[in-house]
ZAMARGU-4260 file (C-alpha; in steps of 0.2 Angstrom, whole numbers, plus 5000, padded with zeros to 4 digits):
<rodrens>
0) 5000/5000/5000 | 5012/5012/5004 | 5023/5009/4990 | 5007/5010/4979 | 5005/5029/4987
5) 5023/5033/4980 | 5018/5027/4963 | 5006/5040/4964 | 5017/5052/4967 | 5030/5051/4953
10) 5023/5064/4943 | 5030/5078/4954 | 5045/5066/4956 | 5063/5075/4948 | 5065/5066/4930
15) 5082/5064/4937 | 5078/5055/4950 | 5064/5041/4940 | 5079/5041/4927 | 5091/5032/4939
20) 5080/5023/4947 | 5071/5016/4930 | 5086/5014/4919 | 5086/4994/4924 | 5069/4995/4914
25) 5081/5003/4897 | 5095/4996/4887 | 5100/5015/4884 | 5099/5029/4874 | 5109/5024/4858
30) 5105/5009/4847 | 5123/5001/4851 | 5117/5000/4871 | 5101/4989/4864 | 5113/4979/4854
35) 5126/4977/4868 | 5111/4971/4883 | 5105/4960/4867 | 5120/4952/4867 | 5124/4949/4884
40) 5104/4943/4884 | 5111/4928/4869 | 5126/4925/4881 | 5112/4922/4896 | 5101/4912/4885
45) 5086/4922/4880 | 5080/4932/4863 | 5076/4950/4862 | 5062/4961/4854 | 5069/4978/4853
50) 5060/4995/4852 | 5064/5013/4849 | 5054/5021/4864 | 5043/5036/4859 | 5023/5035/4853
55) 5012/5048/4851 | 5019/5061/4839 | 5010/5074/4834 | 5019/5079/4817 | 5027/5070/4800
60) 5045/5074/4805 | 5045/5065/4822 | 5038/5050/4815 | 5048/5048/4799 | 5062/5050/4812
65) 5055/5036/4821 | 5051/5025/4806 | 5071/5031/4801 | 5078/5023/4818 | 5066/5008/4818
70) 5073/5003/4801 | 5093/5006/4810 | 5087/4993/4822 | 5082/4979/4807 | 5099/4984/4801
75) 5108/4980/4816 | 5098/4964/4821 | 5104/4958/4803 | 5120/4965/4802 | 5124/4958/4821
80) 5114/4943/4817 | 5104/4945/4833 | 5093/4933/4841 | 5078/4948/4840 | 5065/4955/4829
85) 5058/4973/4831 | 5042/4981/4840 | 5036/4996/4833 | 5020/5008/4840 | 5009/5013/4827
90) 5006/5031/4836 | 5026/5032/4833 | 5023/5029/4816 | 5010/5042/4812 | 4995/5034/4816
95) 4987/5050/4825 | 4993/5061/4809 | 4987/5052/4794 | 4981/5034/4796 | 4987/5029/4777
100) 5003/5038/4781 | 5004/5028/4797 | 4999/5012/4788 | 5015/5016/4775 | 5027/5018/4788
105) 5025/5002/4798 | 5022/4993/4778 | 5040/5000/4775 | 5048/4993/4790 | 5038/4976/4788
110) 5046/4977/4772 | 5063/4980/4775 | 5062/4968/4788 | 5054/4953/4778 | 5072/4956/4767
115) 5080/4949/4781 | 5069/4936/4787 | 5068/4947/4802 | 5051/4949/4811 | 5040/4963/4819
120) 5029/4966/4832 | 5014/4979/4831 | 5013/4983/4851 | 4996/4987/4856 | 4992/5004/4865
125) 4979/5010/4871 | 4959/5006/4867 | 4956/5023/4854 | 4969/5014/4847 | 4965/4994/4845
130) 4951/4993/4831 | 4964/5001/4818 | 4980/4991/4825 | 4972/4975/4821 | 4966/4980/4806
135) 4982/4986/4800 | 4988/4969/4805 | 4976/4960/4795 | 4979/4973/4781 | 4998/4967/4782
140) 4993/4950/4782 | 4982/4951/4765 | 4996/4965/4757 | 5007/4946/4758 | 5019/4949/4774
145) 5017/4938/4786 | 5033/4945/4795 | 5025/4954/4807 | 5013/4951/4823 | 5000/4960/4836
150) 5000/4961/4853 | 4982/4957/4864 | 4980/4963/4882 | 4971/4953/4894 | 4963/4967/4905
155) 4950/4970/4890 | 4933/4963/4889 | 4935/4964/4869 | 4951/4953/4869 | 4941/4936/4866
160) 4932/4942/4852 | 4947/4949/4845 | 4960/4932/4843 | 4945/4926/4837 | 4946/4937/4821
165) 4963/4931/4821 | 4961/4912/4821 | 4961/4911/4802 | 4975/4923/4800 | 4987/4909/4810
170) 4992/4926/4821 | 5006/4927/4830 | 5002/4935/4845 | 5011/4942/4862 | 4997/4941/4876
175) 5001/4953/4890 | 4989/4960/4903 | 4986/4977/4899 | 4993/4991/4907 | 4986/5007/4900
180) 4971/5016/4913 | 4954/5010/4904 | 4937/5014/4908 | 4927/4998/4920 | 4917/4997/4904
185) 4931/4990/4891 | 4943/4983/4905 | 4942/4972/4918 | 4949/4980/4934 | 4949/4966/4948
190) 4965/4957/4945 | 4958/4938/4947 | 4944/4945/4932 | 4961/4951/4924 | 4969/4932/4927
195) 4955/4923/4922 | 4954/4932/4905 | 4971/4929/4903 | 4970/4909/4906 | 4955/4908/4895
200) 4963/4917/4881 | 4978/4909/4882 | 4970/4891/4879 | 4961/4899/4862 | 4977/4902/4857
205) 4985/4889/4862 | 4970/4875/4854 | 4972/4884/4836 | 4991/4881/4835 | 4991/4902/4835
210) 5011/4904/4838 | 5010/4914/4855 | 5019/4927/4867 | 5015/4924/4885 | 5020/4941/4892
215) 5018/4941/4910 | 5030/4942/4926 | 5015/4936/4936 | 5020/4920/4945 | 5002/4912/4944
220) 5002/4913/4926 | 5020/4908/4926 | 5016/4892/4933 | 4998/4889/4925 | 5005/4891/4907
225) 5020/4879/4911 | 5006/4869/4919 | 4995/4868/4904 | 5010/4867/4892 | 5018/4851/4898
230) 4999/4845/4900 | 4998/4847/4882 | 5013/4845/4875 | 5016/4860/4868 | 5029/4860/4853
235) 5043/4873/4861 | 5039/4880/4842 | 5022/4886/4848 | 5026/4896/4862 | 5038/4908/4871
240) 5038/4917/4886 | 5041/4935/4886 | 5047/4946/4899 | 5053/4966/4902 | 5072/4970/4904
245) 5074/4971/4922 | 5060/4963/4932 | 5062/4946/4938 | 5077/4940/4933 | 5077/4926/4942
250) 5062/4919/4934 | 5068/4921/4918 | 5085/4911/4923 | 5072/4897/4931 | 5061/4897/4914
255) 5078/4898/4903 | 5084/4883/4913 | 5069/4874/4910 | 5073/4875/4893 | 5056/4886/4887
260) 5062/4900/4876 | 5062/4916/4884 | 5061/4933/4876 | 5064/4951/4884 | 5059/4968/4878
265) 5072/4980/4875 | 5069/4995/4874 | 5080/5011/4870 | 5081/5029/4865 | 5078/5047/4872
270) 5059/5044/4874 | 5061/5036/4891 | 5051/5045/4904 | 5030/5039/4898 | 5040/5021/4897
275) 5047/5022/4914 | 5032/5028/4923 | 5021/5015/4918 | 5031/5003/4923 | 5034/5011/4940
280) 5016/5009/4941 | 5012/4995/4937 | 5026/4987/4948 | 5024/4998/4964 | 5036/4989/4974
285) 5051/4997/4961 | 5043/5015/4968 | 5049/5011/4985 | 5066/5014/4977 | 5062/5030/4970
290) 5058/5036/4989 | 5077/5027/4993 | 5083/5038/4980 | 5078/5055/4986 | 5082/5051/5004
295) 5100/5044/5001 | 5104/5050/4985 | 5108/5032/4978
</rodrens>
């Protein structure tokens, strides 16, 4: 509770200060720090899905910027011959700008990227957002890449009838909880609905063969997807699990050694402080360090 209160606060907390405390979440600013923690994440035993933080952009420069540094990363995953595809926000891109200029920027990097046999990721932001993500993913699909993947979040009511559209598109999808603020309407809010949902949804996925993500840190879905994986006999083909750079490292080590694939979201670049603040929500324990940090200094 009382490091929940502190995530509250971190608005009028110094960017300074949620900087050092939240730089465990970020590979760096420049591409080469996403590169190097990549590497070190190969030597560890797990894969990587690197992104250039920043969404929302409100004008064409900033998003061909963005579309410019997202096509540096496809460069350096084949250049490096790194165990990592690249996720890309469609807001980042364009999207609130000019939806068919949006659409032409993420088709550019699916492109480029389908040169190289490399893979994207459509991450999925918040719900204003959802109906055209997946519609640009399905576009994709029928424009004849099938490089490139959609992210569904667990926390929404819709999510069930959306892999649903999906089924006979084979999608691959990451499934996460959710961790934009929704409305009780669209989003389930108490977290065993939230659990629930995501069980259920993982099975749909899981029964039509869908090639799945299962992004969570959550120990009860942790151990109910191994659970239901080794019930089923899962080919390791059909499934990783996915995890953000920083948080629970020890699980990761335990799932690696288990010998389940393991992939972790690396993220870099100057847009770090909307990133960093969400997930200092959403884990409230890690805002107990930011209180360490202005009383000590460290």
């Amino acid at each position: 509770m009382f490091n929940a209160l502190i995530a509250k606060t971190l608005p009028i907390v110094p960017k300074s200060i949620v900087k050092a405390v939240a730089k465990r979440y970020i590979a760096g600013d420049t591409l080469n720090d996403a590169v190097q923690t990549t590497k070190r994440l190969e030597k560890a035993g797990a894969t990587a899905t690197i992104d250039v933080l920043g969404e929302f952009v409100r004008n064409r420069e900033e998003a061909e910027h963005s579309r410019e540094m997202s096509a540096q990363v496809v460069e350096a995953i084949r250049q490096h011959k790194l165990p990592a595809y690249l996720s890309v926000k469609l807001t980042s891109l364009g999207l609130d700008i000019d939806k068919q200029f949006g659409y032409e920027n993420v088709k550019e990097l699916v492109e480029q990227a389908k040169q190289s046999k490399i893979f994207v990721r459509m991450d999925m932001e918040n719900t204003p957002y959802t109906d055209t993500t997946l519609k640009f993913y399905k576009r994709l699909r029928e424009d004849g890449y099938d490089n490139v993947g959609v992210v569904i979040q667990a926390y929404l009511k819709r999510s069930e009838k959306d892999i649903k559209s999906l089924i006979d598109y084979n999608a691959s999808v990451r499934l996460c909880k959710g961790i934009y603020v929704e409305s009780p309407d669209v989003a389930f809010k108490n977290p065993d609905e939230i659990r629930a949902n995501y069980k259920k949804l993982l099975k749909i996925l899981i029964e039509n063969q869908m090639p799945v993500g299962i992004a969570t840190h959550d120990d009860n879905l942790i151990s109910f997807a191994e659970q239901y994986i080794k019930g089923e006999k899962i080919s390791k083909k059909n499934y990783e699990f996915q995890m953000l750079l920083g948080v629970r490292e020890d699980r990761r080590d335990d799932l690696i050694k288990k010998e389940h694939k393991v992939r972790i979201y690396v993220p870099f670049g100057d847009d770090w402080y909307g990133y960093s603040t969400r997930r200092l929500k959403e884990n409230p324990q890690i805002a107990g360090y930011v209180l360490k940090a202005l009383l000590t200094g460290k």
